[in-house]
C-alpha positions in Angstrom: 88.5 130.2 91.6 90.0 127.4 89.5 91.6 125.0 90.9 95.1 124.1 90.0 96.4 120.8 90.7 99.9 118.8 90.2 102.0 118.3 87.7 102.4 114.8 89.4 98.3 114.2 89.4 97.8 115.6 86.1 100.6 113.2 84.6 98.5 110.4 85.8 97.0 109.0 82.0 92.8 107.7 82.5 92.5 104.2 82.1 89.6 102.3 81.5 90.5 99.9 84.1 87.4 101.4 86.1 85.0 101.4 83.1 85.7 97.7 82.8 85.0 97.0 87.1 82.0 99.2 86.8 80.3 96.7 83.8 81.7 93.6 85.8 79.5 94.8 89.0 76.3 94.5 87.4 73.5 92.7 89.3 74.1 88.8 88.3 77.2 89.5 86.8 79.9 86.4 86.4 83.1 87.5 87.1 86.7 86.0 86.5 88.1 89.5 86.6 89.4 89.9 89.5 92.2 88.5 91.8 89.7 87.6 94.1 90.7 85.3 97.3 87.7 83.3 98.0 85.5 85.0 101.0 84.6 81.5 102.4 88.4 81.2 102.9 88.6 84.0 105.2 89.2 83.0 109.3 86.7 85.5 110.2 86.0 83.4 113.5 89.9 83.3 114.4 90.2 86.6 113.8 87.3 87.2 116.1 89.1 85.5 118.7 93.0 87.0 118.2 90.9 90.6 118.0 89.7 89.4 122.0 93.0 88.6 122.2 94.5 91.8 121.3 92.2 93.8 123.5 92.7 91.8 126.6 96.1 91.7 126.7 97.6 95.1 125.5 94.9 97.2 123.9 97.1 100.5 124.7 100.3 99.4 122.4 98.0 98.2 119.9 95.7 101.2 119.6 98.3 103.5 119.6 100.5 104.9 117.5 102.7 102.7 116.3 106.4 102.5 114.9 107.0 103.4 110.7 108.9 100.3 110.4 105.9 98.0 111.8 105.5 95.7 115.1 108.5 94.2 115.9 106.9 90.5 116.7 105.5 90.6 113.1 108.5 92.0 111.3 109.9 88.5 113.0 107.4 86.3 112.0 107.8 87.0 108.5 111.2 86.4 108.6 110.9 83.3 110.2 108.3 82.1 107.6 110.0 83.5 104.5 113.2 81.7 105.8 111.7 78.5 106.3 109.7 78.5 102.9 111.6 80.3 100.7 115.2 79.8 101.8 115.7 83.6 102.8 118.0 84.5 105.6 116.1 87.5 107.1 115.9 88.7 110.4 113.3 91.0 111.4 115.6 94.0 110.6 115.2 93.2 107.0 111.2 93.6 107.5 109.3 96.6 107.0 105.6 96.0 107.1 103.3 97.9 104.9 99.8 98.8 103.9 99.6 95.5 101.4 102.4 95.2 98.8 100.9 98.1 96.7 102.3 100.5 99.0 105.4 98.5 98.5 105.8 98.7 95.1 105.1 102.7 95.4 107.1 103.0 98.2 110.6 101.4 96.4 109.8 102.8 93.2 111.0 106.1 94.9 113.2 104.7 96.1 115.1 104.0 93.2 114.4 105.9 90.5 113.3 109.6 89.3 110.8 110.7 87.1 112.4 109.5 83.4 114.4 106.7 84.8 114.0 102.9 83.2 112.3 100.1 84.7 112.9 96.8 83.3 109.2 94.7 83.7 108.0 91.2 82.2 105.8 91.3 79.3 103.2 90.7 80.6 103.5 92.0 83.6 101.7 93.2 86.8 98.9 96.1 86.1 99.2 97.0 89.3 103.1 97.6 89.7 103.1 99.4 86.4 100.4 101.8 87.6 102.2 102.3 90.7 105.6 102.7 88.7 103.7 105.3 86.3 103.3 107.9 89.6 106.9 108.1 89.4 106.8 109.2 86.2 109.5 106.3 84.8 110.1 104.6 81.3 109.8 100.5 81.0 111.5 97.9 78.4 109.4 94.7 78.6 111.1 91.7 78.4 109.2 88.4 76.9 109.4 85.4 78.9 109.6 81.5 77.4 107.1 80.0 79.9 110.5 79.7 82.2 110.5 83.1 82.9 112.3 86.5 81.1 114.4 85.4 78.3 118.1 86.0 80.0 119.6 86.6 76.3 116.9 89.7 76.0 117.5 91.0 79.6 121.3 91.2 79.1 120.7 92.9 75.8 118.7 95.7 77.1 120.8 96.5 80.4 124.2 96.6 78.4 122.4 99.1 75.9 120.2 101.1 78.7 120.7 102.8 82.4 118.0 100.4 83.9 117.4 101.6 87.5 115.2 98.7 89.0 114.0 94.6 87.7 110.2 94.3 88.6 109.4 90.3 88.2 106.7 88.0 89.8 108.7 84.7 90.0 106.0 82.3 91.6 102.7 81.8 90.1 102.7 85.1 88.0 99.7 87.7 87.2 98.7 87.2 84.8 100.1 84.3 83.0 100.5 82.3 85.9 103.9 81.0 85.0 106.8 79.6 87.6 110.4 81.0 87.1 112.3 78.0 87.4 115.6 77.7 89.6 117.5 77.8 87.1 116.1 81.0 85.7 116.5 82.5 88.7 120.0 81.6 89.3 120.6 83.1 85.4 118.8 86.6 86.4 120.5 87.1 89.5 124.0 86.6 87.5 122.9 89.4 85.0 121.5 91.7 88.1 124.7 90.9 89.6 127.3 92.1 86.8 124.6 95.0 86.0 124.4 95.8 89.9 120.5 96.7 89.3 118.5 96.1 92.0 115.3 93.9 91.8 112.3 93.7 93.2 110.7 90.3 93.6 107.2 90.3 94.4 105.9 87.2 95.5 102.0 87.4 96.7 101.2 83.8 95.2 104.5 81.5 96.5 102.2 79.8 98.8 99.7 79.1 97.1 101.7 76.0 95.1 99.3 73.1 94.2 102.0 70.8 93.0 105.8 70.7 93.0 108.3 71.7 95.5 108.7 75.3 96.6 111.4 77.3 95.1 114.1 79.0 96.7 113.8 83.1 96.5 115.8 85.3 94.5 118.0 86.4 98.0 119.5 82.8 97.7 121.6 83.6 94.6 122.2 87.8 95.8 125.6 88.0 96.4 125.4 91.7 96.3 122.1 92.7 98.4 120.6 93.8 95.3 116.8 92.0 96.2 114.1 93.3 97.6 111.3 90.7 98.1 107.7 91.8 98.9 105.3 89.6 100.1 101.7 90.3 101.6 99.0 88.7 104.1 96.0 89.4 101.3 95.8 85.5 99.7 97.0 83.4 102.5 94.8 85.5 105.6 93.0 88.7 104.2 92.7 91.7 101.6 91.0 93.8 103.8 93.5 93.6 106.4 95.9 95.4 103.6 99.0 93.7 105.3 102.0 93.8 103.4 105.7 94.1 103.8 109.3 94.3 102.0 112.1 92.3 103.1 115.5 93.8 102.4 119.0 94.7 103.3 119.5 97.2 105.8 120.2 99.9 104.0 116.9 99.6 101.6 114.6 99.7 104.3 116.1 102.3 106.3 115.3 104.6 103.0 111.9 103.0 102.8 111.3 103.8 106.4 112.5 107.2 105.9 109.6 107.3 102.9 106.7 105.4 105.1 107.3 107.8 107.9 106.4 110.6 105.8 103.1 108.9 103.9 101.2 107.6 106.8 103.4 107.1 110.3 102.5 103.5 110.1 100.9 100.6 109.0 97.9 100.7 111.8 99.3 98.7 114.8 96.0 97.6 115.7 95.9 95.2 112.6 99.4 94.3 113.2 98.8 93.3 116.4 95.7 91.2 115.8 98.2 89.7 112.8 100.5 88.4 115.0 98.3 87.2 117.6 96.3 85.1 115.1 100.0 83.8 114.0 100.5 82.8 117.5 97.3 81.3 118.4 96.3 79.7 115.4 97.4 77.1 112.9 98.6 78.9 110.1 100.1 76.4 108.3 96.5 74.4 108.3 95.3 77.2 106.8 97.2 77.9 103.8 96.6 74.3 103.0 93.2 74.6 102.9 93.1 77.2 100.8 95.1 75.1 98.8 92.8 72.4 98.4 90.1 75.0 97.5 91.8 76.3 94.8 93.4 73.5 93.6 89.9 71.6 93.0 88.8 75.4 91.8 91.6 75.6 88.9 90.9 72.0 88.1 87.4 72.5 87.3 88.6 75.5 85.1 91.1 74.0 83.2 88.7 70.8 83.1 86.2 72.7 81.0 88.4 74.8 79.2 89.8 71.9 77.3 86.4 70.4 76.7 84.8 73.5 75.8 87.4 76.0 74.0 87.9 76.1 70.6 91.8 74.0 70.1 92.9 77.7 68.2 92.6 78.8 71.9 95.2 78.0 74.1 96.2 78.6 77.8 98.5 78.4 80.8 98.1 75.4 83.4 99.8 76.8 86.5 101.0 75.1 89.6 99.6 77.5 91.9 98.2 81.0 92.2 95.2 82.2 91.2 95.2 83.1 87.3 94.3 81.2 83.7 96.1 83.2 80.8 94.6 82.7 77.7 96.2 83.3 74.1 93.5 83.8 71.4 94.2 83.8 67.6 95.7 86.9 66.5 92.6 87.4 64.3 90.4 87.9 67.9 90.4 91.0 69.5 89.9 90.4 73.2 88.5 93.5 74.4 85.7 93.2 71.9 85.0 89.5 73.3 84.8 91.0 76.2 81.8 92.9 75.2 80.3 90.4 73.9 80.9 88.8 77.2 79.8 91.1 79.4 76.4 91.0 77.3 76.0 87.3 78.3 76.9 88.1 82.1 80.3 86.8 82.1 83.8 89.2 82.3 87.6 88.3 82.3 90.0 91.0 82.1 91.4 91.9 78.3 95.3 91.2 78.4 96.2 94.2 77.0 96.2 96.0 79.9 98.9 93.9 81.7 101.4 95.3 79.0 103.5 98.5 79.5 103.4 99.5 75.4 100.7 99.4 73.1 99.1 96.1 71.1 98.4 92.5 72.3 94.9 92.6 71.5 94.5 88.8 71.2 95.0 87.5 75.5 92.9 87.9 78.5 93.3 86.7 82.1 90.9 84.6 84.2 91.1 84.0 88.3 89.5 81.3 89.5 90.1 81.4 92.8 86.5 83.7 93.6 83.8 81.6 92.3 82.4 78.2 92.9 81.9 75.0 90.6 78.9 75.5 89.7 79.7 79.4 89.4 82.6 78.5 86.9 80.9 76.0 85.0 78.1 78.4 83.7 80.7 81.2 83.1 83.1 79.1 81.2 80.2 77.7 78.9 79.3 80.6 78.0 82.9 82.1 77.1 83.3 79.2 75.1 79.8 80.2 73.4 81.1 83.3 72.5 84.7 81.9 71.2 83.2 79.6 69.2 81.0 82.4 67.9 83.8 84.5 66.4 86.5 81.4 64.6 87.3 82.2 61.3 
């Protein structure tokens, strides 16, 4: 018999996103494709310990099932840390944790909108929210950006002319361009969002990670309506494989997310939430970001370092205070998938821009992370991008 599956699954358009990880695994393989935390940076030893912890002191609650909305001691931490860093004023009943912020983004997508509905995304934006957007079955309008964040003019024009249901921005350190809304900008968008009453989603994975400069105060601190929803996750600061996320919220949002969670997966699994917290409690987590910190910040140095002694000058890029991504603008002449081929023949891979766009075109970009690899590590990769740059000027 045949089997018939969804009109939701069937929807779902092939990308060659996993063509592209498959040639970037080969054996000796340099990779700046991926948004990669460094492994060293992991507190495998503390995590050891807060796992003894855990086991010792309540290994019932933790193995258990657990509530949809996530521990209660956890939801609170991330309050308290979001509050003092980015000037929220949560509590944890604006907290639901999640299975990392890609649940997240799936999760309040349905919240929101229905299958034809518009999403309003930067260009560039996030692959991974518009893949997670696209199960939803919705339309995007991209709006560009001036290095500063979206261009308010554009935004204003296109929700005064469409029924936008939802705002999906990265305002700190964004993937993949690596770009810093300023306050300013944010201020601007949130009196647009306001008179529009669309809600937003601001995902913020990389606000930690901030090598220079002040941190910058969240969207929430210019909502006067409730309209944000900030995610935030655990994956660059402690560890991806923990898959810790969570969205912060009013009230109202996350009792419909927690109505949605219940009836995915029950919970995020307690145990890791438990371990979470008890490393938050134990350990010095503020040390820890920072070192990270220096690691990346001597990482992107060393990037940008040779990038400006090796790159053609046709080439240019982003410099970024934080986070973990390099966006590179080629001439419009160069194609950047077909670098990448050439590329991937000398054992070196980025990621081709064109897929961090929601419409068709913008051939001439590609992203690199340097947060994954060593000096040494970057300075052979980068020489030999810069071999093939050079390679194909007009």
């Amino acid at each position: 018999m045949a089997l018939r599956f969804s009109d939701s699954v069937n929807a779902i358009k092939g990308s060659d996103t996993g063509e592209i990880l498959k040639l970037i695994s080969q054996p000796d393989m340099i990779s700046f494709a991926g948004g990669l935390p460094a492994e060293e940076s992991f507190p495998a030893d503390e995590i050891g310990k807060a796992v003894d912890i855990v086991l010792k002191s309540n290994p019932g609650k933790a193995l258990q099932y657990g509530p949809s909305l996530g521990h209660e001691p956890l939801r609170a931490s991330i309050a308290a840390r979001m509050n003092r860093i980015v000037k929220t004023k949560y509590t944890a009943d604006n907290v639901m944790v999640t299975n990392g912020s890609q649940q997240a983004l799936d999760i309040l997508c349905r919240v929101f909108c229905n299958k034809g509905d518009t999403v309003i995304v930067e260009q560039p934006s996030y692959l991974g929210a518009i893949t997670a957007f696209d199960l939803t079955g919705v339309n995007y309008i991209e709006i560009p950006g001036d290095g500063k964040g979206m261009i308010i003019s554009e935004l204003e024009k296109a929700l005064a002319t469409h029924d936008v249901k939802l705002i999906y921005i990265v305002t700190d350190f964004q993937n993949p361009t690596g770009i810093t809304w300023t306050a300013e900008r944010r201020e601007a968008l949130m009196r647009v969002a306001d008179k529009y009453e669309v809600p937003i989603i601001e995902d913020n994975p990389y606000g930690e990670l901030r090598y220079e400069g002040e941190y910058l105060p969240s969207l929430t601190a210019f909502d006067t309506k409730g309209l944000v929803c900030s995610l935030g996750t655990f994956s660059k600061t402690f560890a991806p494989g923990m898959r810790l996320g969570w969205i912060a919220a009013q009230p109202k949002v996350i009792e419909k997310c927690d109505l949605l969670k219940q009836n995915m997966d029950l919970s995020t699994p307690p145990f890791v939430q438990y371990v979470a917290q008890a490393w938050l409690e134990n350990f010095d987590f503020d040390g820890h970001v920072q070192k990270i910190k220096d690691l990346y910040r001597q990482r992107r140095d060393i990037m940008l370092k040779l990038m400006d002694e090796q790159f053609p000058k046709e080439v240019t890029y982003t410099r970024p205070e934080g986070g973990l991504f390099i966006w590179v603008t080629l001439p419009e002449y160069m194609n950047a998938r077909e670098l990448f081929k050439q590329c991937v023949a000398k054992k070196v891979a980025f990621v081709p821009g064109e897929l961090f766009f929601a419409s068709p075109g913008h051939a001439n970009y590609f992203r690199l992370n340097y947060s994954y690899n060593d000096e040494a590590v970057i300075r052979e990769g980068i020489g030999r991008i810069a071999d093939v740059l050079k390679a194909n000027l007009r």
